[in-house]
N, C-alpha and C positions, 0 to 999 in steps of 0.2 A: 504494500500500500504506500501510495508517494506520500511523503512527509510535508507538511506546510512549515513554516517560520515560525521560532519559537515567538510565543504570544506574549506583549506585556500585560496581561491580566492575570496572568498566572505564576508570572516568574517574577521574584522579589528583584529590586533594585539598588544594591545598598548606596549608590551614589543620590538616590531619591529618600531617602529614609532618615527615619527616628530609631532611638533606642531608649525601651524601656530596660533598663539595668538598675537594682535594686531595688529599696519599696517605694510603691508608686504613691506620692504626697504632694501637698502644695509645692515642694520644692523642684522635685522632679516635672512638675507642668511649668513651672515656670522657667526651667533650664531648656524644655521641648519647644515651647511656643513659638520662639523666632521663626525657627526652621520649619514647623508647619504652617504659619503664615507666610513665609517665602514660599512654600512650595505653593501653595494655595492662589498665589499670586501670578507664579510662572506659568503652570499651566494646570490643566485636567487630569493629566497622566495620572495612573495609580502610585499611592503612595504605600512605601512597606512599612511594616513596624516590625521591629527586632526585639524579641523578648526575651532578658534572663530577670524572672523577679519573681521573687516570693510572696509576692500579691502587697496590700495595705490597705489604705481608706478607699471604699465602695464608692463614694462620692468623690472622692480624686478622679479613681478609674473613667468613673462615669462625664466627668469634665471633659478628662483626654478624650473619650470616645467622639463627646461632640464638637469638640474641636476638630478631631481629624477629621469626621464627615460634615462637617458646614457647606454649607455650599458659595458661590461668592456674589457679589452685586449684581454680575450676568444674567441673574439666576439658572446657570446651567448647572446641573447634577454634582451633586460630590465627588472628590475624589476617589474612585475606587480603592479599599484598602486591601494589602496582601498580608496578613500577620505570619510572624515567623517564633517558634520557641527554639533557642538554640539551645539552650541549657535547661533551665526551671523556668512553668508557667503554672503558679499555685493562686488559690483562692480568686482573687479580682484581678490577677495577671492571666489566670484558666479564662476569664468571664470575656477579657478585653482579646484572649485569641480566639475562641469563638466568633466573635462581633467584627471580623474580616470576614470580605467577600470571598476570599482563597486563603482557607490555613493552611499552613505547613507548618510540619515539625521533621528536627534534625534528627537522626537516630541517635539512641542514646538518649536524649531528652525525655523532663515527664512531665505532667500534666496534674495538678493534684486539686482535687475537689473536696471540700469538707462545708458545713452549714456557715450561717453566718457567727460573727462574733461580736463581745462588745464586752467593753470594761465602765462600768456604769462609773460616774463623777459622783454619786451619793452612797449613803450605806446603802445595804440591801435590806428592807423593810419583807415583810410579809408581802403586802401592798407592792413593792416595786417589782420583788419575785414575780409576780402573778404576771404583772405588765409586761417584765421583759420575756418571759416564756412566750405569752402571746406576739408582741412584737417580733420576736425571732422567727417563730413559727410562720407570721403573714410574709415575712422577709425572706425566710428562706422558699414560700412557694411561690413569692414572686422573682425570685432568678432563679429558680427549677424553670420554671415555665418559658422564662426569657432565654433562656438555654434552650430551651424546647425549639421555640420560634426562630432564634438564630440557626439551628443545625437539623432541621426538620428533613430540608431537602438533601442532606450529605446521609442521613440516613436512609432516606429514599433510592442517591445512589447505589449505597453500598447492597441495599435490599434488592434492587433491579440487577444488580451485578454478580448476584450469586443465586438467584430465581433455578436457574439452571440445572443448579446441582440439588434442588430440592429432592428430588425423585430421586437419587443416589443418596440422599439422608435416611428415607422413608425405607429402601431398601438394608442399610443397613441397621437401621434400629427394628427390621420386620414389622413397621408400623404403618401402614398405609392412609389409618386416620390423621396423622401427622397434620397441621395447620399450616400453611407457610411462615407463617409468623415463626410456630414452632422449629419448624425446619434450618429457619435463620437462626433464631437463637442458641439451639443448638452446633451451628457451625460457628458462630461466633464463641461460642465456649471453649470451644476444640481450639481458638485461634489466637486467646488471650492471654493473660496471663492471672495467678489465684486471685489476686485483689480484683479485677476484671469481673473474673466469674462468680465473687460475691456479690458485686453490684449487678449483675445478672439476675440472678437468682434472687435479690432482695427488687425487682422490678418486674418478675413474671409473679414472685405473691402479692403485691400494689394491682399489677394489673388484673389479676383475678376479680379483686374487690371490684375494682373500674368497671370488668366485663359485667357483674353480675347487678352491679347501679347500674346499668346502661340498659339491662336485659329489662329490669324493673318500674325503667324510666318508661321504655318501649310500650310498656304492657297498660302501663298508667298512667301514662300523661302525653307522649308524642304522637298517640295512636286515638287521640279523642280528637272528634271534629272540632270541638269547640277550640281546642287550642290554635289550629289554625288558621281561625278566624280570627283572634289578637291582634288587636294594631300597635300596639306599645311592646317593646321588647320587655320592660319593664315588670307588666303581665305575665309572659312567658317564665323571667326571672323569679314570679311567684310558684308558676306550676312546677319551678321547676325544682324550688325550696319545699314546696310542699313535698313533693314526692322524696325527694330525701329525708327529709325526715320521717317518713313514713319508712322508708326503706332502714334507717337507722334502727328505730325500733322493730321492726323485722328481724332483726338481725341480732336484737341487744333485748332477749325476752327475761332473762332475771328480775326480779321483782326487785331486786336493792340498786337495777343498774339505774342513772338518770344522766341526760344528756352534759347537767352541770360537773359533776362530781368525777365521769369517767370517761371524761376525752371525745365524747360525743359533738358537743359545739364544735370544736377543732375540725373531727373530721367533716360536719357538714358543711365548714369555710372551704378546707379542702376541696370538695368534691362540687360545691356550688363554682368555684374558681374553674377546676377544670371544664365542666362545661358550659361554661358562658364563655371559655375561650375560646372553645372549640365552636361554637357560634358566631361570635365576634369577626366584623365585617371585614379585619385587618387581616385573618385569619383564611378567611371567604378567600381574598387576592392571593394569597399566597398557594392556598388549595387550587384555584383560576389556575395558575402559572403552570405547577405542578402538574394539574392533570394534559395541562398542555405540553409540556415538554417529555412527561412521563407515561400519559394514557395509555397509549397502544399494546404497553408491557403488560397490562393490566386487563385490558379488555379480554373477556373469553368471546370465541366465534357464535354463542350465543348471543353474546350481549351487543356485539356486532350488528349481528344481522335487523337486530329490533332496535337498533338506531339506526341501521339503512330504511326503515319504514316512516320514520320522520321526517317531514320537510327539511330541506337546510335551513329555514328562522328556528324550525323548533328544537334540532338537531344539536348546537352547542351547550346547551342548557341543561338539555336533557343530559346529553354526555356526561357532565361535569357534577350532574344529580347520581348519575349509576357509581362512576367513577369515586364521591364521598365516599361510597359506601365501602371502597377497595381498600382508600387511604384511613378511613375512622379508625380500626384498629390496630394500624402501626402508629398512628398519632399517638394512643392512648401508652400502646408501651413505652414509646420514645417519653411523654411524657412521665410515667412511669420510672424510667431509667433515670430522666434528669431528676427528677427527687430523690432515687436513691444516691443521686452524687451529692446530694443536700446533705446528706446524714454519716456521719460517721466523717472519718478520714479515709479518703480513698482517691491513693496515687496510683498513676497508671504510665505504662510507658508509652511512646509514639506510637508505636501498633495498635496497641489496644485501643487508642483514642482514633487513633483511621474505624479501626473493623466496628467499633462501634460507632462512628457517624459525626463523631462530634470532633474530627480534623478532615481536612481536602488532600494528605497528600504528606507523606513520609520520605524526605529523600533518602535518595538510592535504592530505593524498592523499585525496578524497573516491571518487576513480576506481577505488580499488584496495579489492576486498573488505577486511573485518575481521573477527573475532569480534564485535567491539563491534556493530556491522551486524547479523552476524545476530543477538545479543541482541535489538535495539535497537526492529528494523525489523519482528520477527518477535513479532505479539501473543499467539499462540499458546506461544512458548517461553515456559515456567514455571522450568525448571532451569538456571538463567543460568550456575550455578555452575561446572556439569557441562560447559558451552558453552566454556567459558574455561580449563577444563583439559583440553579435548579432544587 
C-alpha cells in the first residue's frame, strides 16, 4: 500500500511545543504562557505538549488546558493539540494527556490515575467530614466522566480494531454466548498488565449495576408513551430520578437499609449523572460523529437492509437511532472503566493505557494499529482531522 507524508496532526513537534515538567501550578502556567501565546499568534498549526509530571492543582491543569485550546481574534479553531508522556503522567498530568486531540506515550512511561484529593485549610469537624466525602465523591464522577468524553472514541478505535478476533475468543473460551463487549474485555486482559486487569475487573462489576438500571429504566420509564411526549428535559430528569430510586430500593430490601444512612443518595447522584450524560446534546454530537466515521463496523446486513427501505431525508437519523443502540453499551463500560480509574491508585504502563483506549499511540509499536496508520497509510483519506477525533 503506497504511503502518504507523514501528517502534522499526528506527529508531535518539539520545535512547536511546551513542556509540562514537574507539578503543574500557578508557576508553571506562568513560565508556559509566553510561548503559547506566541504560538497562538504565529499560526494554526498543532501544538505538542511534552509531559513528565506528577500531576498538582486540578484548576492549574484546567487553566493550561484552556489556554492551549483558545482560539484567537480570527475566530478560526484552536490549535490542534498533540500530548506527549515521556516519563510520568499522574493525576491532573493523566487528565491534561487525555485532553489532546492525538496522545502519545513513550515506552517505558506511565500513566497513573487515582481519585481526587485535598488537604482541607480547617480542622476536620464531623460536619466538614461529611462535606468533603460528598465533594470528593461529585468530583471524582465529574472527571470519570470527562475522561469518558475525552477518550470515548480511542476506545471505539481500539474496539473496531480487534472486532475480528472476537470469534477466535469465543472459540477458545468454548463460549459462543460471549458478548462483544465480553470478547474485548477479555482480550484486553490477556494484553495488560495486573494493575490493568484490576481496573478491568472493578468496571465489568460497575457495569453490571449500569446494565441492570438500564434494563429497569427500559421496562419503567423509557418504554411509556407519556415520557415521550415531554417537552422539558427537565421532566425527563424527573422520570428519570424516579425510577432510580425505585430501582435502589429494588435492590436494597433490608428493612434497616435507608437511602441516608447506606450510601444510597450517593449512588443515585451516581447513576442520575450517568444518564443524563449519556442524553446530553454534547454527547448526541459526539455519538453524530462516531456513528459517522465508525457505523459500517457496526451495522449487521440486517440492519442494512431496513435502512435501505428509508428515504434518504429519513435514512441518517434513523441510522444514527439503530447505530445508539450498538454504541450504548461500550459507552456504559468505558464509563464504567473511567470511575474505576477514580478509585484507588492505579498506574498503568503505555500499553495498557493504548489497549485500553484512553492513549492514541505508543511509540515504536509499529505492530499495533494507530490513527496515525490509518491517516498515514491511507491515500485516499482526505479528512485526517475527522480521523483523529474519531
Amino acid at each position: 500500500m503506497p504511503r502518504s507524508l507523514p501528517s502534522i496532526n499526528f506527529r508531535p513537534n518539539p520545535g512547536r511545543a511546551v513542556y509540562v515538567q514537574g507539578s503543574i501550578d500557578q508557576s508553571l502556567i506562568d513560565r508556559l504562557t509566553p510561548s503559547i501565546l506566541n504560538f497562538h499568534y504565529q499560526s494554526r498549526d498543532p501544538v505538542s505538549v511534552y509531559i513528565d509530571s506528577p500531576g498538582g492543582n486540578t484548576l492549574s491543569a484546567e487553566l493550561l488546558l484552556r489556554m492551549l485550546s483558545a482560539p484567537n481574534q480570527e475566530f478560526t479553531s484552536s490549535c490542534r493539540l498533540i500530548t506527549v508522556v515521556t516519563g510520568r503522567a499522574a493525576s491532573a498530568a493523566a487528565d491534561l494527556l487525555s485532553a489532546g486531540d492525538y496522545a502519545i506515550a513513550y515506552p517505558g512511561s506511565t500513566i497513573y490515575y487515582h481519585g481526587v484529593r485535598t488537604s482541607p485549610a480547617v480542622p476536620v469537624t464531623v460536619e466538614v467530614a461529611s462535606y468533603l466525602t460528598e465533594s470528593l465523591k461529585v468530583s471524582n464522577d465529574k472527571y470519570a466522566l470527562q475522561l469518558a468524553r475525552r477518550s470515548f472514541g480511542r476506545f471505539i478505535f481500539q474496539y473496531v480494531n480487534r472486532r475480528f478476533q472476537f470469534p477466535t475468543v469465543r472459540q477458545q473460551q468454548n463460549n459462543s454466548k460471549l458478548t462483544d463487549l465480553e470478547c474485548f474485555t477479555a482480550m484486553a486482559s490477556q494484553a495488560v498488565s495486573e494493575a490493568a486487569r484490576v481496573v478491568i475487573d472493578q468496571a465489568r462489576i460497575r457495569n453490571l449495576r449500569y446494565n441492570a438500571l438500564l434494563k429497569h429504566l427500559q421496562r419503567t420509564v423509557f418504554n411509556k408513551r407519556k415520557v415521550t411526549k415531554l417537552t422539558r428535559f427537565a421532566q425527563v430528569e424527573a422520570a428519570m430520578l424516579k425510577g432510580i430510586v425505585e430501582f435502589e430500593l429494588g435492590n436494597n430490601k433490608d428493612s434497616e437499609w435507608t437511602f441516608k444512612e447506606n450510601g444510597g443518595l450517593a449512588k443515585i447522584s451516581d447513576d442520575f449523572l450517568l444518564l443524563t450524560e449519556y442524553h446530553a446534546p454534547h454527547l448526541n454530537d459526539q455519538l453524530a460523529h462516531l456513528c459517522d466515521r465508525w457505523g459500517d463496523y457496526f451495522l449487521t446486513a440486517t440492519e442494512t437492509e431496513q435502512l435501505n427501505a428509508f428515504s434518504d431525508e429519513e435514512r441518517p437519523s434513523k441510522r444514527q437511532e439503530m447505530l445508539k443502540q450498538h454504541f450504548q453499551p461500550l459507552w456504559f463500560f468505558f464509563v464504567a472503566l473511567c470511575h474505576a480509574l477514580q478509585e484507588g491508585e492505579n498506574e498503568l504502563t503505555a500499553i495498557d493505557a493504548f489497549r485500553l483506549g484512553l492513549i492514541d499511540e505508543v511509540v515504536g509499536h509499529a505492530d499495533v494499529p494507530t490513527l496515525r496508520m490509518w491517516a498515514e497509510f491511507r491515500p485516499d483519506e482526505t479528512d485526517t482531522a475527522a480521523v483523529a477525533t474519531a
